[in-house]
Backbone as numpy.savetxt, mean C-alpha at the origin, in Angstrom:
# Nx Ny Nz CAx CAy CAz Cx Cy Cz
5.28 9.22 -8.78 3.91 9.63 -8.54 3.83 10.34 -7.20
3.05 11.49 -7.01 2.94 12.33 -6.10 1.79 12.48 -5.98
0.74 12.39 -4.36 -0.77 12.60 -4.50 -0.56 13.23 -3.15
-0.89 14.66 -3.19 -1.34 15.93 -2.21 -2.40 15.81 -1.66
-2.50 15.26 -0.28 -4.15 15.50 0.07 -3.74 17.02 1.46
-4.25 17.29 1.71 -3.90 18.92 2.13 -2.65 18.93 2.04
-2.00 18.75 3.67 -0.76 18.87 4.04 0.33 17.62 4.48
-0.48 16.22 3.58 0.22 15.28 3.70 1.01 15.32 1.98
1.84 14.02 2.01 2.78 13.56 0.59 2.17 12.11 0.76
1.49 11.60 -0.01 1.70 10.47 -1.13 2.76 10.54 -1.93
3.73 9.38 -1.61 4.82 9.58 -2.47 4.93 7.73 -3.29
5.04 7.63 -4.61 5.99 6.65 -5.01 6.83 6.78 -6.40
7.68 5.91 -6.02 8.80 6.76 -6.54 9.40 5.85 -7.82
9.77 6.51 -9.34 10.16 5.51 -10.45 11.22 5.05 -10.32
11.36 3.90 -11.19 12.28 3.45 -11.49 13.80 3.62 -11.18
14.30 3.33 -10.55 15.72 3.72 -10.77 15.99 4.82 -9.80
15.20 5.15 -8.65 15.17 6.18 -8.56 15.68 6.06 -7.22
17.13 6.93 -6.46 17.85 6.70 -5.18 16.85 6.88 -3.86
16.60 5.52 -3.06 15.45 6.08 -1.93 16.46 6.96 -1.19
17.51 6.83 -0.79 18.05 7.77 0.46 18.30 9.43 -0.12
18.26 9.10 -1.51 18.16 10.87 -2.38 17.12 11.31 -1.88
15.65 10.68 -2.11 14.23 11.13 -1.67 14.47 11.15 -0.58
14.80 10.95 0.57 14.75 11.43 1.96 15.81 12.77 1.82
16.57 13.10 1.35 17.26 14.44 1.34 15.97 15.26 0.91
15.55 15.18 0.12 14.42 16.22 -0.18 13.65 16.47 0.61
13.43 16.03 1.91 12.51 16.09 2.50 13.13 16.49 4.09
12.25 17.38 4.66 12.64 18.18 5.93 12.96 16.92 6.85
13.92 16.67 7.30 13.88 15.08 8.10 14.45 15.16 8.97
14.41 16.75 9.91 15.45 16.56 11.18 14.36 16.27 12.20
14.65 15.20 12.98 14.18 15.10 14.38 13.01 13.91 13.82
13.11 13.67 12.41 11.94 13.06 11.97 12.42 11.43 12.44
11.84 10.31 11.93 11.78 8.87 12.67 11.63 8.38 10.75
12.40 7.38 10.21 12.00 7.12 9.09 11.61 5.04 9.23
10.83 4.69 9.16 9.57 3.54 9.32 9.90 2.61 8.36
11.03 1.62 7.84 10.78 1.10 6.89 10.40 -0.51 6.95
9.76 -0.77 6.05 9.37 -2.09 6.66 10.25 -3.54 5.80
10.40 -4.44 6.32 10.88 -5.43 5.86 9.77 -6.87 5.74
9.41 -6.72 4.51 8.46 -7.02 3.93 8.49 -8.75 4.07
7.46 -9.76 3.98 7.36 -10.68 3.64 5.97 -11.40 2.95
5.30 -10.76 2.61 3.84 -10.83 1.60 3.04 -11.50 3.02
2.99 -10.78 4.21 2.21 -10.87 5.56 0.87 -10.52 5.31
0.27 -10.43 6.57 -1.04 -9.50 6.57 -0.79 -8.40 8.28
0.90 -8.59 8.50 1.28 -8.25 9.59 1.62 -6.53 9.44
0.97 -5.84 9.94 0.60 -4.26 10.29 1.24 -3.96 11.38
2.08 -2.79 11.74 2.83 -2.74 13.05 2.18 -1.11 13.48
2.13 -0.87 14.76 1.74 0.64 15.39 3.08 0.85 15.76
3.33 2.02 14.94 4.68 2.70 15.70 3.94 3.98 16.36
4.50 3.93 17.41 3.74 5.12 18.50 4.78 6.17 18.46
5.93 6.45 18.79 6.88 7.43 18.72 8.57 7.09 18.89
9.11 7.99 18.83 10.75 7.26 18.76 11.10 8.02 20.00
11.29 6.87 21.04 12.00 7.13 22.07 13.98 6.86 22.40
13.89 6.10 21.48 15.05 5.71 21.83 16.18 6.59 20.97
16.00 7.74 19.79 16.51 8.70 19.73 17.10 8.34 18.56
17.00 6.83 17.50 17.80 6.71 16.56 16.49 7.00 15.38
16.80 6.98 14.36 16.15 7.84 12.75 15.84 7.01 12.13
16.51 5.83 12.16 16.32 5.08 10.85 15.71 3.31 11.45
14.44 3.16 10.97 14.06 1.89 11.92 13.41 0.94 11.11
14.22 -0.78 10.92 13.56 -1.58 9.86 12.04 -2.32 10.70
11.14 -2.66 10.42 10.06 -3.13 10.80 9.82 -4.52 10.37
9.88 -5.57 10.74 9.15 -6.94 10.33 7.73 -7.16 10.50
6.86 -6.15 9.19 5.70 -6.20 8.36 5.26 -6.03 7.23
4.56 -5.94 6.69 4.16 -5.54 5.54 3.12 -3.99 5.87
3.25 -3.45 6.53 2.83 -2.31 6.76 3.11 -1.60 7.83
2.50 -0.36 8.33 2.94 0.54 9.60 1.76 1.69 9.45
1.07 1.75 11.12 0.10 2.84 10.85 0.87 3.49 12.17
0.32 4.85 12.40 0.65 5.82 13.55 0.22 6.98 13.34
0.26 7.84 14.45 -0.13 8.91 15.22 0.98 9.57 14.83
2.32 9.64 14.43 3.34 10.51 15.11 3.52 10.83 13.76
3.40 12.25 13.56 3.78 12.76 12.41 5.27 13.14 12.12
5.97 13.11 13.24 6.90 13.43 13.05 8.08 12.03 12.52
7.36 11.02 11.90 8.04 9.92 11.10 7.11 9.82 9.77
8.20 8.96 9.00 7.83 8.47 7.83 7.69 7.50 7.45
6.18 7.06 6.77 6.73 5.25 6.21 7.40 5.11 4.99
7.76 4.01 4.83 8.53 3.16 3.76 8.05 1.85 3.29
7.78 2.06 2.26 7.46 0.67 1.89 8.00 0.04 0.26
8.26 -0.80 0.60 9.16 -1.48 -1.21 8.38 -2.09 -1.85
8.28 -1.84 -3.12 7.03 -2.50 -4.25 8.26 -2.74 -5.75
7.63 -3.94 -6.16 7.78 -4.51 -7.89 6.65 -4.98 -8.44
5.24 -4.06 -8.40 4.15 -5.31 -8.45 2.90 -5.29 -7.55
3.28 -5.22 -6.54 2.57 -5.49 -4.97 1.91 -4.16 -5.08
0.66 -3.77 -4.41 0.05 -2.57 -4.52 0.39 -1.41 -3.15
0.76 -0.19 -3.34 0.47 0.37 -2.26 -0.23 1.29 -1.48
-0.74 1.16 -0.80 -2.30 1.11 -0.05 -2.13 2.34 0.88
-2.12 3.41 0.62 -2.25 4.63 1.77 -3.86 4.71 3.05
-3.55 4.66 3.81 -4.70 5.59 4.15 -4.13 6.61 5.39
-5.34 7.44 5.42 -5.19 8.82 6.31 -6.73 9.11 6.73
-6.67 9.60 8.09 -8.10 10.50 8.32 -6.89 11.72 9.06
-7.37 12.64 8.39 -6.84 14.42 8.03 -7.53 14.76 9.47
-8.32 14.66 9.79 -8.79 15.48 11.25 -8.54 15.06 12.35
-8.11 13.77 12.38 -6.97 13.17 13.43 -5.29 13.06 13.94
-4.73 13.02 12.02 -3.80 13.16 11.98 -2.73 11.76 12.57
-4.14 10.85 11.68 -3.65 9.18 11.67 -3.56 8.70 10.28
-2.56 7.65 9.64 -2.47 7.82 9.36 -1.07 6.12 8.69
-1.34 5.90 7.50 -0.89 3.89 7.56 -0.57 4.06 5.92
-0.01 2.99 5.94 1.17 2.86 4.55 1.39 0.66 4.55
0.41 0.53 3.37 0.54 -0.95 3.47 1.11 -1.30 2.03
1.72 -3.08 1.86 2.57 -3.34 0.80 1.51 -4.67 0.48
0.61 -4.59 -0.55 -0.26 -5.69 -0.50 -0.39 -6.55 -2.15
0.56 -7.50 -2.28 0.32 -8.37 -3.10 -0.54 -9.48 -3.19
-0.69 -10.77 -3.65 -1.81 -11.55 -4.02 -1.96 -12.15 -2.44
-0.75 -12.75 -1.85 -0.61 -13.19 -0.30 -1.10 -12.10 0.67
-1.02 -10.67 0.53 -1.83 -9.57 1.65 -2.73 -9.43 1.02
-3.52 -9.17 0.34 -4.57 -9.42 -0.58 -5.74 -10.47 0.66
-5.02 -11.40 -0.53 -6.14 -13.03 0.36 -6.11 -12.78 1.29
-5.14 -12.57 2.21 -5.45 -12.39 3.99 -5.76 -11.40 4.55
-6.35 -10.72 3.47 -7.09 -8.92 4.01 -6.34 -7.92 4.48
-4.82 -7.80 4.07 -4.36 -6.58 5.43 -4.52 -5.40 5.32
-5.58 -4.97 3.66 -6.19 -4.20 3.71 -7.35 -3.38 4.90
-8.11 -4.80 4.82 -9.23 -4.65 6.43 -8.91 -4.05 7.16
-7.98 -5.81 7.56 -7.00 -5.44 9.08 -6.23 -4.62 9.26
-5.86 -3.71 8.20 -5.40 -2.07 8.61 -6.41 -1.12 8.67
-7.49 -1.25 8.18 -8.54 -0.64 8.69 -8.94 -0.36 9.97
-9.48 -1.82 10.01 -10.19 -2.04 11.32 -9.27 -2.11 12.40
-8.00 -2.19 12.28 -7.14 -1.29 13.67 -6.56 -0.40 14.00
-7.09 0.55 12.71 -6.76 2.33 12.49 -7.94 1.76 13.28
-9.75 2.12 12.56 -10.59 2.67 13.83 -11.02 2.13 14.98
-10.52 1.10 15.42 -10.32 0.33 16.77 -9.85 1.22 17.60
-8.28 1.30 17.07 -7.49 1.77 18.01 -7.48 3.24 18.78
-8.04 3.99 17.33 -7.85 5.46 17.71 -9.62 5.90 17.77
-10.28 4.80 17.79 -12.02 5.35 17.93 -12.52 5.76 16.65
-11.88 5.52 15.18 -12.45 6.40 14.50 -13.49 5.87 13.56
-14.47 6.70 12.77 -15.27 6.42 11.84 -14.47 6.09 10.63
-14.43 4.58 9.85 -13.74 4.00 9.00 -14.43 5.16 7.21
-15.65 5.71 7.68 -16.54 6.75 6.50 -15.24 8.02 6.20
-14.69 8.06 7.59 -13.60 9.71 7.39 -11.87 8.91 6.68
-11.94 7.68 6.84 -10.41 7.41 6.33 -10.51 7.63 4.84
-9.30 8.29 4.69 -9.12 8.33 3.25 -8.07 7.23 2.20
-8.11 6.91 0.80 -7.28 5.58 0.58 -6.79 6.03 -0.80
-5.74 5.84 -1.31 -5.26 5.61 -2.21 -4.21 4.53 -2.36
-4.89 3.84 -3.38 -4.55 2.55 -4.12 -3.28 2.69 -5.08
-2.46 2.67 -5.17 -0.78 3.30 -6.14 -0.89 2.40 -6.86
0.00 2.79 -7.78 0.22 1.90 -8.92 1.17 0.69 -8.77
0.51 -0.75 -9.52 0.66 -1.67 -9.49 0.52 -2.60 -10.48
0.76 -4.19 -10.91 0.46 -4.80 -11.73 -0.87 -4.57 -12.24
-1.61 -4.27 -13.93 -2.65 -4.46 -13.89 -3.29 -5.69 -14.09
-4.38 -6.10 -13.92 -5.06 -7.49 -14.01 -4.90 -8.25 -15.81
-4.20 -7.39 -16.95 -4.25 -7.85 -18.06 -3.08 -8.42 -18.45
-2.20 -8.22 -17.04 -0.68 -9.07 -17.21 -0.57 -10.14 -16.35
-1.52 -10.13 -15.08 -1.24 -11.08 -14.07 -2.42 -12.18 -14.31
-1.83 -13.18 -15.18 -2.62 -14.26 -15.22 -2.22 -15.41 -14.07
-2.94 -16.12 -13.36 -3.03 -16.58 -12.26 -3.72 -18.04 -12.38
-3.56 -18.90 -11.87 -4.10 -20.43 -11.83 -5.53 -20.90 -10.84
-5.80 -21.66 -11.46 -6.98 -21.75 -10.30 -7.26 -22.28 -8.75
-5.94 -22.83 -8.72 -5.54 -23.05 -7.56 -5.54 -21.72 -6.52
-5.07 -20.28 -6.97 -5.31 -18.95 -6.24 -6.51 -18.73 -6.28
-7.46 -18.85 -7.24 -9.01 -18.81 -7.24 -9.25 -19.76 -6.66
-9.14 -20.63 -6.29 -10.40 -21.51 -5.22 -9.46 -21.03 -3.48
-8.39 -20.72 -3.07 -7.61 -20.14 -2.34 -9.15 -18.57 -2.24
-9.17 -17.90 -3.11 -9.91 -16.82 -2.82 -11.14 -17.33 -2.49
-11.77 -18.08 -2.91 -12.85 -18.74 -2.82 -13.32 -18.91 -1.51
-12.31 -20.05 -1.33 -12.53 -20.59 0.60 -12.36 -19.44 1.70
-11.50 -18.51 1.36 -11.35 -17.29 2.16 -12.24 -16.06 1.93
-12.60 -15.88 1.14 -13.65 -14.70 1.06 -15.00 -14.65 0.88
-15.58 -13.94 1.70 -17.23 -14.42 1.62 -17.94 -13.08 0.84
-17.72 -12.85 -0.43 -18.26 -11.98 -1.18 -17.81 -12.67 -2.66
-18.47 -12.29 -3.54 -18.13 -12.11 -5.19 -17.36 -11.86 -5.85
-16.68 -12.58 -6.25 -15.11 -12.67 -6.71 -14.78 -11.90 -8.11
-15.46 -11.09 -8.32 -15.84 -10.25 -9.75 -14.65 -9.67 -10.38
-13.28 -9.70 -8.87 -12.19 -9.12 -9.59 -11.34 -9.99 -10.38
-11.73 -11.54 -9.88 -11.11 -12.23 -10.90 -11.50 -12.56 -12.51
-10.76 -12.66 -13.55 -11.85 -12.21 -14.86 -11.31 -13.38 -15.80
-12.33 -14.26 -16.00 -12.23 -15.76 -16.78 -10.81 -15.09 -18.10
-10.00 -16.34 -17.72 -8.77 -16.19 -19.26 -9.21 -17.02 -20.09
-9.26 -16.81 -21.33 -9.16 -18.10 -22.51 -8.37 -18.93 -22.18
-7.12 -19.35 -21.35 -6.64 -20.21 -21.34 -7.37 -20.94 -20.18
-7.54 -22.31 -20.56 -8.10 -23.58 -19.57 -7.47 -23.07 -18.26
-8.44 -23.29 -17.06 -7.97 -23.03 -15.91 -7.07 -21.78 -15.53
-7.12 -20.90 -16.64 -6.42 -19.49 -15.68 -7.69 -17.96 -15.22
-6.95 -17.76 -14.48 -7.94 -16.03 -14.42 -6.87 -14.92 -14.85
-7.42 -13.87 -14.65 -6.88 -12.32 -14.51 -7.07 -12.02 -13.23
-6.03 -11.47 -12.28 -6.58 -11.28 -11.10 -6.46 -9.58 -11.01
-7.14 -8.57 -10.80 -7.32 -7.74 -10.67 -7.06 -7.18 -9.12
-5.65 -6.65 -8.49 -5.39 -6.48 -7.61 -6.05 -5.47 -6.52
-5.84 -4.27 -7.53 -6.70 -3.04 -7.39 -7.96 -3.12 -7.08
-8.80 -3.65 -8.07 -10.31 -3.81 -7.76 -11.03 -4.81 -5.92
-9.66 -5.67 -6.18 -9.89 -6.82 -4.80 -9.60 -5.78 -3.83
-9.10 -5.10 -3.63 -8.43 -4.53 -3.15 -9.75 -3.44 -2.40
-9.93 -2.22 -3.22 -11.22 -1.34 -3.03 -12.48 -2.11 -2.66
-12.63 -3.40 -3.19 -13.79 -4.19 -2.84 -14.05 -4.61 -1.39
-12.71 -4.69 -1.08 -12.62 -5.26 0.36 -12.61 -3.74 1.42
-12.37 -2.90 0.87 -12.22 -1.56 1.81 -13.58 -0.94 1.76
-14.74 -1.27 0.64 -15.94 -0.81 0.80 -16.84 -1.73 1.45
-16.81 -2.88 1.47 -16.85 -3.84 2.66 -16.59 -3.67 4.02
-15.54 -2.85 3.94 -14.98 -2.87 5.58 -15.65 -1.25 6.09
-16.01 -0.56 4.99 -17.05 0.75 5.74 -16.45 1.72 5.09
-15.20 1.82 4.23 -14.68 3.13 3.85 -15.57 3.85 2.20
-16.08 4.48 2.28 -16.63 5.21 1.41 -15.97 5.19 0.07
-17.11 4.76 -0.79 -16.11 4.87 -2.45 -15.46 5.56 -2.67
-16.09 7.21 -2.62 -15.66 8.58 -2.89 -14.72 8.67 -2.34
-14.22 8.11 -1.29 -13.21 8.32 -0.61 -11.81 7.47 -1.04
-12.12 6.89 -1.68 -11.03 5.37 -2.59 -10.40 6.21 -3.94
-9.18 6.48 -4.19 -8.41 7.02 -5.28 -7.82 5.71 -5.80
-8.07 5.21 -6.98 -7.19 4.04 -7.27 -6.36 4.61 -9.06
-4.67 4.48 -8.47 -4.33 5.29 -9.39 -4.01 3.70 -10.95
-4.40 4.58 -12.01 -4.52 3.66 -13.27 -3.01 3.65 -14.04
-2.16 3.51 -13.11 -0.56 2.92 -13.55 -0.45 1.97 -13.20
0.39 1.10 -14.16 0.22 -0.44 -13.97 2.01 -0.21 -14.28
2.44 -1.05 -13.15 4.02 -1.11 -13.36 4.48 -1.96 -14.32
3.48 -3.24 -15.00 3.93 -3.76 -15.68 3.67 -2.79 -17.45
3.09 -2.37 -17.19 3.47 -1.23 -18.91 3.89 -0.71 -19.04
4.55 -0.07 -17.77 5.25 1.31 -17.74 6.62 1.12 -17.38
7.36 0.57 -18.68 8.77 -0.01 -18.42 9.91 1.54 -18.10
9.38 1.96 -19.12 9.99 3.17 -18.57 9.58 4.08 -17.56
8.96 3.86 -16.64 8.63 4.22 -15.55 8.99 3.32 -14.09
8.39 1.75 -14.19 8.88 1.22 -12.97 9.11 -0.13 -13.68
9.80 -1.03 -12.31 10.06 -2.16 -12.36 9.05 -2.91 -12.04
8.85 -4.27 -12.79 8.30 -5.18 -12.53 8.86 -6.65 -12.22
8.72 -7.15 -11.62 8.82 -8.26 -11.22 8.24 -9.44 -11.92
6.52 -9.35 -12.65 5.94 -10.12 -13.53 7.09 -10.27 -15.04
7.39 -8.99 -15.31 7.65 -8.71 -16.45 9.40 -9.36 -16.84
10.11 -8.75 -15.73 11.72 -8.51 -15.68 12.39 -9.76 -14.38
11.25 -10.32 -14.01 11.72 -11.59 -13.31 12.81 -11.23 -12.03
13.83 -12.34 -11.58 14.87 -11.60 -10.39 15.90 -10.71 -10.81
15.33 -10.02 -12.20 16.06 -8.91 -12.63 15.72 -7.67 -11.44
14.42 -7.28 -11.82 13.45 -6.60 -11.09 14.18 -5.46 -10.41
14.37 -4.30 -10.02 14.56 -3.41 -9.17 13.67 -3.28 -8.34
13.47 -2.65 -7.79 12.14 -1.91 -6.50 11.80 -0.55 -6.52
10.52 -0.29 -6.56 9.99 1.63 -5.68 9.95 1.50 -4.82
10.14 2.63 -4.16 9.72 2.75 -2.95 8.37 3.81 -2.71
7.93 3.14 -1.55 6.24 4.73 -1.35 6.66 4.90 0.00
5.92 6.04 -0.21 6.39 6.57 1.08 4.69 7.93 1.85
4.49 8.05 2.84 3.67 9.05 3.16 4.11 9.47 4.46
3.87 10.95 4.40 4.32 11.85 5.75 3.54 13.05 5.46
3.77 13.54 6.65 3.09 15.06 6.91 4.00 16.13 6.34
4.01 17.21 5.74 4.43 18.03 5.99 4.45 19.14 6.64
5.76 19.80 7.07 6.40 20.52 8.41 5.93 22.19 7.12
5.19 22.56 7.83 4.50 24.21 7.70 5.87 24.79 8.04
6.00 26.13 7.29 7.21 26.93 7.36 6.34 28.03 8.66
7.11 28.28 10.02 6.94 29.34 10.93 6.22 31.11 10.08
């Protein structure tokens, strides 16, 4: 999947598909590549610039926002949703990995609200796209995660959706997801939530619900692109 907003890349990438190939495709001299080493956090890191002159840098978060266009993020998904945002007239700009654990602990928000903290900005100009992820008609969930959402969130839980089976829900990742970012000030119109669900699309990506510690990984990725002179 590929989503063009001017002169940035939304990138995530199918099945099977070589991440260090996708960095050949892409102009990457002098560039900084951001990858994160995930643990279902709500932990967001600011990378400000690469001073120390090496390319390739692992991160202990579940996300990465910055200023420096001249790097790239990385982020690994089976499942877990991934969460772009950008404001285009600043040229800021965040890449988050948010399953049911970043989810509940908002690091949706909290990547929000320390994009416009940090850099002053109006949360109305960030832009978001939601990637493809489990949809809510495969991820049945216990009620033990629903009363977990319960005690932690102070809004209407509408994304969870009663199962016929005693005590389960549907949890709707995507929807929790945008719910909490129009909450936090970012404009609907401004919310892209793409309608691929990794668990249907066997021939497209891996799942983790589906294919267990079989599972492979995508990777997403967003950067600027370098204008030809």
């Amino acid at each position: 999947m590929e989503k063009r907003i001017k002169n940035y890349r939304l990138i995530f990438t199918l099945r099977d598909y070589h991440f260090d190939g996708f960095l050949k495709l892409v102009d990457e001299s002098e560039r900084s590549i951001i990858k994160t080493d995930q643990n279902h956090s709500s932990i967001v890191f600011h990378w400000a610039n690469n001073k120390m002159g090496k390319k390739d840098f692992n991160i202990k978060a579940d996300g990465v926002i910055t200023s420096d266009t001249n790097s790239i993020i990385r982020t690994i998904h089976a499942d877990c949703l991934p969460i772009y945002f950008l404001d285009l007239e600043n040229d800021i700009f965040a890449l988050i990995h948010s399953g049911w654990k970043g989810t509940l602990n908002k690091i949706a928000s909290h990547t929000l609200n320390d994009i416009t903290r940090y850099y002053n900005l109006d949360p109305e100009n960030i832009q978001i796209v939601i990637g493809p992820g489990i949809d809510y008609e495969n991820y049945q969930v216990g009620n033990e995660l629903f009363q977990k959402f319960k005690n932690k969130w102070n809004m209407e839980l509408d994304f969870f959706k009663t199962d016929k089976e005693k005590d389960k829900y549907r949890l709707d990742l995507k929807e929790a997801n945008k719910k909490l970012l129009i909450d936090s000030g970012v404009l609907p119109n401004n919310i892209f939530v793409s309608k691929l669900s990794t668990y249907e699309s066997p021939e497209l990506f891996h799942s983790y619900r589906r294919d267990g510690d079989s599972a492979g990984r995508m990777a997403a990725y967003i950067y600027k692109v370098r204008r030809n002179p």
